[in-house]
N, CA, C and O atoms as a GROMACS GRO file, in nm:
protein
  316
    1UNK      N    1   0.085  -0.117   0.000
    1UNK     CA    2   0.000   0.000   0.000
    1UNK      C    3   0.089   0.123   0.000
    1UNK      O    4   0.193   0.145   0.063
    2UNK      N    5   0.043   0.176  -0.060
    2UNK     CA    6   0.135   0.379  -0.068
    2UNK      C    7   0.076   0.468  -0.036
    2UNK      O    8  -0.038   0.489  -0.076
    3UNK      N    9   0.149   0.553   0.052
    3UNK     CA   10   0.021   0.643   0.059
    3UNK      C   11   0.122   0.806   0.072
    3UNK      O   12   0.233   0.832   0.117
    4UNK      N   13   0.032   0.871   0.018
    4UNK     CA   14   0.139   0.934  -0.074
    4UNK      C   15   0.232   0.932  -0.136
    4UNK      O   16   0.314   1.022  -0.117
    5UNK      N   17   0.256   0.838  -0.230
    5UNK     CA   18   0.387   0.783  -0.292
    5UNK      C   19   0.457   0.708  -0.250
    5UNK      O   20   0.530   0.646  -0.327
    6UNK      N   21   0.462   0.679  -0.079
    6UNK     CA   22   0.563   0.603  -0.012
    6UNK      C   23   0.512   0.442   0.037
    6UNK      O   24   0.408   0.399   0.087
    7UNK      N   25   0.580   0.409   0.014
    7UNK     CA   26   0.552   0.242   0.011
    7UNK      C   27   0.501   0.249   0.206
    7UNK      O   28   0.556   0.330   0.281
    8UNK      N   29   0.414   0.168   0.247
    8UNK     CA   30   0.437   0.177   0.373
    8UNK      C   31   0.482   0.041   0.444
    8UNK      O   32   0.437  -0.069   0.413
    9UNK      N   33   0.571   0.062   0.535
    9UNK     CA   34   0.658  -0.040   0.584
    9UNK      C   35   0.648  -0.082   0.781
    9UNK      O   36   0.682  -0.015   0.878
   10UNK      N   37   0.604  -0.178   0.774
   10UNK     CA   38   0.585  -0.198   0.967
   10UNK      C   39   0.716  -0.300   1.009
   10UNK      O   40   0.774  -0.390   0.948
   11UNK      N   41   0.736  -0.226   1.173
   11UNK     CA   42   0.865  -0.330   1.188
   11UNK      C   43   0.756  -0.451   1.292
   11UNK      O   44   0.806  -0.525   1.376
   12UNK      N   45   0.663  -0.448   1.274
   12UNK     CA   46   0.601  -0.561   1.340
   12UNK      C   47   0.438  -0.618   1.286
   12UNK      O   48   0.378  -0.555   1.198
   13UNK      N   49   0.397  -0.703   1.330
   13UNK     CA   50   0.284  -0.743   1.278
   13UNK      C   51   0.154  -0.612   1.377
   13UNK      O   52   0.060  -0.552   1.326
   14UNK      N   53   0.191  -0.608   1.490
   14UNK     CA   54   0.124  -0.533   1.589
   14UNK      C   55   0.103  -0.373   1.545
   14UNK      O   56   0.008  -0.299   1.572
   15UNK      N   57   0.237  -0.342   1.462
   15UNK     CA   58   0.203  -0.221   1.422
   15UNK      C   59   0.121  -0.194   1.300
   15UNK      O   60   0.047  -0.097   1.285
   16UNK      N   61   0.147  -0.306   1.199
   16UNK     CA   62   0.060  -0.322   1.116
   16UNK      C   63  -0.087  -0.322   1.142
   16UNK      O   64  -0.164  -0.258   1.071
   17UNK      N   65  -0.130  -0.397   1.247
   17UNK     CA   66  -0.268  -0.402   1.286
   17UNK      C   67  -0.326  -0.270   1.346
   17UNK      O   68  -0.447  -0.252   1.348
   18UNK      N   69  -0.232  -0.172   1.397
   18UNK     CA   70  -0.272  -0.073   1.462
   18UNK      C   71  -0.278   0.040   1.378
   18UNK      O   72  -0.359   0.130   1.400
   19UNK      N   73  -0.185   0.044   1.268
   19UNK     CA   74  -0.270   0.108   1.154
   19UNK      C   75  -0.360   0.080   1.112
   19UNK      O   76  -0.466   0.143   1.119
   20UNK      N   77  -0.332  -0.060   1.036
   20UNK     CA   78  -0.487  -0.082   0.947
   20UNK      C   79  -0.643  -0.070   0.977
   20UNK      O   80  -0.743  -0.045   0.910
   21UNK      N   81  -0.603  -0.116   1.166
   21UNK     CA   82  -0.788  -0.163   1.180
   21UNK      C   83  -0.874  -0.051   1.193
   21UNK      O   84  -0.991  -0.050   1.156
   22UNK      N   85  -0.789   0.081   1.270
   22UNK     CA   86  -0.921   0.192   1.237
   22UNK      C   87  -0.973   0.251   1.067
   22UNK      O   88  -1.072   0.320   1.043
   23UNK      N   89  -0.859   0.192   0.955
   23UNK     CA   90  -0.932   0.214   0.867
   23UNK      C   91  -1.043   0.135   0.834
   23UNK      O   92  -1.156   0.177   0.808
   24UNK      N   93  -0.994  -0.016   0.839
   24UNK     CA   94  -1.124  -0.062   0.821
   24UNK      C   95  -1.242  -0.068   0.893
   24UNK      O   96  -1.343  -0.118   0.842
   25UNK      N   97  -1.241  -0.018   1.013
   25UNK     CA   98  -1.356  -0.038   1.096
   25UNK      C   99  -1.390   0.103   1.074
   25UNK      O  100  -1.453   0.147   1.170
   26UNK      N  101  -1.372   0.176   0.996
   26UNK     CA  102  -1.399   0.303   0.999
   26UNK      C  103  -1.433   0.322   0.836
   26UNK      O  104  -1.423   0.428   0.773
   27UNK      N  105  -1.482   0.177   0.779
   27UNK     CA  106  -1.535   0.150   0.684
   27UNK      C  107  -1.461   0.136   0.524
   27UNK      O  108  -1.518   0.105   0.419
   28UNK      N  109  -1.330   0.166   0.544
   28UNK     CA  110  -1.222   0.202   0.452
   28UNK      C  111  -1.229   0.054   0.363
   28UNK      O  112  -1.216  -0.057   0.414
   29UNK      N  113  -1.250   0.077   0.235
   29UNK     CA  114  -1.189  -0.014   0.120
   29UNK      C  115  -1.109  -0.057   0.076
   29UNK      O  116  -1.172  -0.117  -0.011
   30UNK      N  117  -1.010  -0.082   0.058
   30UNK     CA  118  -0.886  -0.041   0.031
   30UNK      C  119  -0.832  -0.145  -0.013
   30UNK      O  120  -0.709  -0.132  -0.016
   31UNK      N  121  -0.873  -0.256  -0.053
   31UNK     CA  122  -0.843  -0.378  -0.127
   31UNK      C  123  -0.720  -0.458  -0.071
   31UNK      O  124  -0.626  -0.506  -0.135
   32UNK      N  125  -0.750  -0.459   0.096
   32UNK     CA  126  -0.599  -0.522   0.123
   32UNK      C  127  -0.653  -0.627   0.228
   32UNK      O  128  -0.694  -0.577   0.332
   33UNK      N  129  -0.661  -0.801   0.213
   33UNK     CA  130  -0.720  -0.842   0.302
   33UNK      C  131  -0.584  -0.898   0.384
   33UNK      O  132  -0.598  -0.881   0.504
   34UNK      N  133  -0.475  -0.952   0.354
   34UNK     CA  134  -0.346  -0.973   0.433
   34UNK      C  135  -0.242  -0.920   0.397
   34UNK      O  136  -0.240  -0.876   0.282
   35UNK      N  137  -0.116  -0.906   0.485
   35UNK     CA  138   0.002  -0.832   0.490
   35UNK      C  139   0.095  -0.946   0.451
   35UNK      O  140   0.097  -1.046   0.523
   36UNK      N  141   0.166  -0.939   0.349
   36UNK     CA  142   0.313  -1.018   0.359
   36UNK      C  143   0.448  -0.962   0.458
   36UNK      O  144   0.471  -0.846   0.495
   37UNK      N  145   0.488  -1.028   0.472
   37UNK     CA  146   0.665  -1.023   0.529
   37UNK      C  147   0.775  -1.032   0.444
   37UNK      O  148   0.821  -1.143   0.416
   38UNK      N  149   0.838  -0.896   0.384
   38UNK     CA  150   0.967  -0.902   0.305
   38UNK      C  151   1.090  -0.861   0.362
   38UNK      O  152   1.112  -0.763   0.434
   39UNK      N  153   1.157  -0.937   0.327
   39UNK     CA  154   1.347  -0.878   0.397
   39UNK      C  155   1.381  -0.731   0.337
   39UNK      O  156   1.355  -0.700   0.221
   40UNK      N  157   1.432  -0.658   0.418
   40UNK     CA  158   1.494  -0.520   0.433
   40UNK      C  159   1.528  -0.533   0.251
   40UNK      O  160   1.481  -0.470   0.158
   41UNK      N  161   1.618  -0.631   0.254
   41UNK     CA  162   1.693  -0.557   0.122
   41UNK      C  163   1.614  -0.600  -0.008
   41UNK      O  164   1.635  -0.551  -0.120
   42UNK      N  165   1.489  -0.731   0.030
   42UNK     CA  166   1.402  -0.694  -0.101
   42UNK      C  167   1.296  -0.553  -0.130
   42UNK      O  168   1.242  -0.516  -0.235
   43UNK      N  169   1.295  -0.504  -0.014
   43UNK     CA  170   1.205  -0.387  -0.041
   43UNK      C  171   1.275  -0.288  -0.088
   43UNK      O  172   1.229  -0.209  -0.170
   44UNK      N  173   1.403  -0.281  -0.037
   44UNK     CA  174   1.530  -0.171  -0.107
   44UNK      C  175   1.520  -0.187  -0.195
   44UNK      O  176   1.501  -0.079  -0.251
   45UNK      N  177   1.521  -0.304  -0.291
   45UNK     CA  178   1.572  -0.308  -0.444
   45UNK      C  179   1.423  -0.301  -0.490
   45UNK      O  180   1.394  -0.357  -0.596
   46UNK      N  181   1.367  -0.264  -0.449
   46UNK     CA  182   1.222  -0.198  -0.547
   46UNK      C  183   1.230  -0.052  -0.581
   46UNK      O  184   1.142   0.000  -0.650
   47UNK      N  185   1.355   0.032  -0.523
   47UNK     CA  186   1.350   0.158  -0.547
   47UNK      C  187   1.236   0.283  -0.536
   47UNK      O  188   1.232   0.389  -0.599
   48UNK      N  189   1.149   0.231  -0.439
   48UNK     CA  190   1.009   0.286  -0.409
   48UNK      C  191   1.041   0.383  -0.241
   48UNK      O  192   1.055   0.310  -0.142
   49UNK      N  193   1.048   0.501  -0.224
   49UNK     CA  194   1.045   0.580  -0.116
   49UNK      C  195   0.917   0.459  -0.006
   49UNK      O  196   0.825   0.384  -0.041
   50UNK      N  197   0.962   0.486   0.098
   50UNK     CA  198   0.927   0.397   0.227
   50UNK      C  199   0.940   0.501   0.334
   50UNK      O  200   1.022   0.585   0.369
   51UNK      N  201   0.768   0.440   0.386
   51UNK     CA  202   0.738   0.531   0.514
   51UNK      C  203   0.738   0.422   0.662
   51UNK      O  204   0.648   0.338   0.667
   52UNK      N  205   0.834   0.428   0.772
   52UNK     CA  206   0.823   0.304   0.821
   52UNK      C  207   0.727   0.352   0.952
   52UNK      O  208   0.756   0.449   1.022
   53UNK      N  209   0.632   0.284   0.968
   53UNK     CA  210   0.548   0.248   1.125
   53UNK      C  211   0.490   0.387   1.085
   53UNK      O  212   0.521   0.471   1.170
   54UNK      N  213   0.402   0.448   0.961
   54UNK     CA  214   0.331   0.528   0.984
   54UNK      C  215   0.223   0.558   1.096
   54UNK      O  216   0.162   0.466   1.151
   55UNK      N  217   0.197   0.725   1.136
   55UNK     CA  218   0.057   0.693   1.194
   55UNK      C  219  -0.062   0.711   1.088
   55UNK      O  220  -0.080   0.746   0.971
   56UNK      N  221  -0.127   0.670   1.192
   56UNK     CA  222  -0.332   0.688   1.101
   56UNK      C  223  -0.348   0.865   1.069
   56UNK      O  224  -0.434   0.916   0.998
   57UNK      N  225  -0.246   0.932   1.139
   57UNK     CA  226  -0.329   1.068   1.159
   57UNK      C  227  -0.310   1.120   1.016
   57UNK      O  228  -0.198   1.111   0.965
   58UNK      N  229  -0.406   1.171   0.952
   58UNK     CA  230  -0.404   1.260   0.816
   58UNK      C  231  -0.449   1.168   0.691
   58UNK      O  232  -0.464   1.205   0.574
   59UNK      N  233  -0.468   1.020   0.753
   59UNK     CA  234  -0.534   0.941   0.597
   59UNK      C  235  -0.642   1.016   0.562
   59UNK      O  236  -0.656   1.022   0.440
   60UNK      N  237  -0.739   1.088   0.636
   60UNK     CA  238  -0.849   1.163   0.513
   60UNK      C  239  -0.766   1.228   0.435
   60UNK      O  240  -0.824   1.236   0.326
   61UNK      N  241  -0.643   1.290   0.428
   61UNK     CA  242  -0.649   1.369   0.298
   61UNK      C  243  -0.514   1.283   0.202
   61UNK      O  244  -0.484   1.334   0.094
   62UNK      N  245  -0.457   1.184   0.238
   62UNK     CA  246  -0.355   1.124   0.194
   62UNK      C  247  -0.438   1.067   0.109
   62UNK      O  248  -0.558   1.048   0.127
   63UNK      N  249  -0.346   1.027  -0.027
   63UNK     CA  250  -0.371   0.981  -0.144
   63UNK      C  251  -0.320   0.818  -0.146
   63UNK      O  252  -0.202   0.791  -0.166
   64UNK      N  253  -0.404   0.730  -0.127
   64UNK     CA  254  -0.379   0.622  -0.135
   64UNK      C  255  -0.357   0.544  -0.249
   64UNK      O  256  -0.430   0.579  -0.342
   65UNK      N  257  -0.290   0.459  -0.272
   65UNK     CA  258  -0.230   0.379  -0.399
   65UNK      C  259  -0.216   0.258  -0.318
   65UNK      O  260  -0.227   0.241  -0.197
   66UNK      N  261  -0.179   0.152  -0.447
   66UNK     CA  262  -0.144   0.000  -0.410
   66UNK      C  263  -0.011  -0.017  -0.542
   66UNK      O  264  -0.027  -0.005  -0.664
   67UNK      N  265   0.108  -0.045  -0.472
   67UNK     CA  266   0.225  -0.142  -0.538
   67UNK      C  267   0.174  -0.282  -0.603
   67UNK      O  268   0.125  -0.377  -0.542
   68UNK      N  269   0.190  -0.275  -0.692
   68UNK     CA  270   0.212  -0.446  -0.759
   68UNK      C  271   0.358  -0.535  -0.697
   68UNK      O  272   0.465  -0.512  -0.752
   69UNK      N  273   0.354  -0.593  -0.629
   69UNK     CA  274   0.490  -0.649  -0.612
   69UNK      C  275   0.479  -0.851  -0.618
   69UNK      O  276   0.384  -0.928  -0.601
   70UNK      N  277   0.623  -0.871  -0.651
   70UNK     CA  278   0.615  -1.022  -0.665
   70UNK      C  279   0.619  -1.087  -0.558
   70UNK      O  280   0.721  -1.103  -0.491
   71UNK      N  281   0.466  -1.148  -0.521
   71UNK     CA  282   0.493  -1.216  -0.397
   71UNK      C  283   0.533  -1.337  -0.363
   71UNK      O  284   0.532  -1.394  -0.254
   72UNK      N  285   0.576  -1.375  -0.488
   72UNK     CA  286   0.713  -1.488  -0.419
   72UNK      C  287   0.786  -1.462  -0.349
   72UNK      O  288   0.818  -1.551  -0.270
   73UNK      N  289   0.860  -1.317  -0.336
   73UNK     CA  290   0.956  -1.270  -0.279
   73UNK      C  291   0.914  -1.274  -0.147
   73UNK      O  292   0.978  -1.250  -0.045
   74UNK      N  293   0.821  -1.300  -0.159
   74UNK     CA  294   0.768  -1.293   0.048
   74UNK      C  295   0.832  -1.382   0.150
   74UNK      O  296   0.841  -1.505   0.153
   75UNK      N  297   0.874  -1.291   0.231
   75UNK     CA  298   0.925  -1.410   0.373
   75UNK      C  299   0.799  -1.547   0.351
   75UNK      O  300   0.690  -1.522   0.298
   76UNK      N  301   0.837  -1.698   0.402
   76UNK     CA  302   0.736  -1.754   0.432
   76UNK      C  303   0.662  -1.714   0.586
   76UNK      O  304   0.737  -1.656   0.664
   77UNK      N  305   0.529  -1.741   0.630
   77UNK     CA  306   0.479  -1.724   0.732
   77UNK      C  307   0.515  -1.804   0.845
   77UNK      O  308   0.548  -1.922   0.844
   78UNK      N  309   0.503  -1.716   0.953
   78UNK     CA  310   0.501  -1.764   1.067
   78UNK      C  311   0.442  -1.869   1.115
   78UNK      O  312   0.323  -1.847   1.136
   79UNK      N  313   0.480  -1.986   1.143
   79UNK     CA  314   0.430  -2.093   1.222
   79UNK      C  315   0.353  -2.078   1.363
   79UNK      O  316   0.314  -2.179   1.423
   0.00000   0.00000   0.00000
């Protein structure tokens, strides 16, 4: 997900959730039903500006986008 241009990046699953859920419970669309896990230096070599552990404050006026990325490249999941 991008939001304003910047790729957004969590250093945990917890922070991920603490962004996402007031959007969606706050009715938000946004076409994202799970998060992958990528290593530091595959997200580097996408050459895409990165916002890490954003907050929620200012998504009404931020411009949201979605990255295409190869999700093979994904860490496997947590057991």
């Amino acid at each position: 997900m991008l939001l304003d241009g910047r790729l957004l990046t969590f250093s945990s699953l917890s922070n991920a959730v603490a962004f996402m859920q007031p959007l969606i419970l706050g009715g938000a669309h946004i076409g994202v039903s799970k998060v992958a896990k990528f290593r530091a230096d595959v997200v580097a070599s996408w050459n895409v500006p990165t916002a890490a552990d954003p907050s929620p404050a200012g998504l009404d006026t931020a411009a949201i986008g979605m990255l295409r990325v190869d999700h093979t490249a994904a860490e496997p999941p947590d057991v």
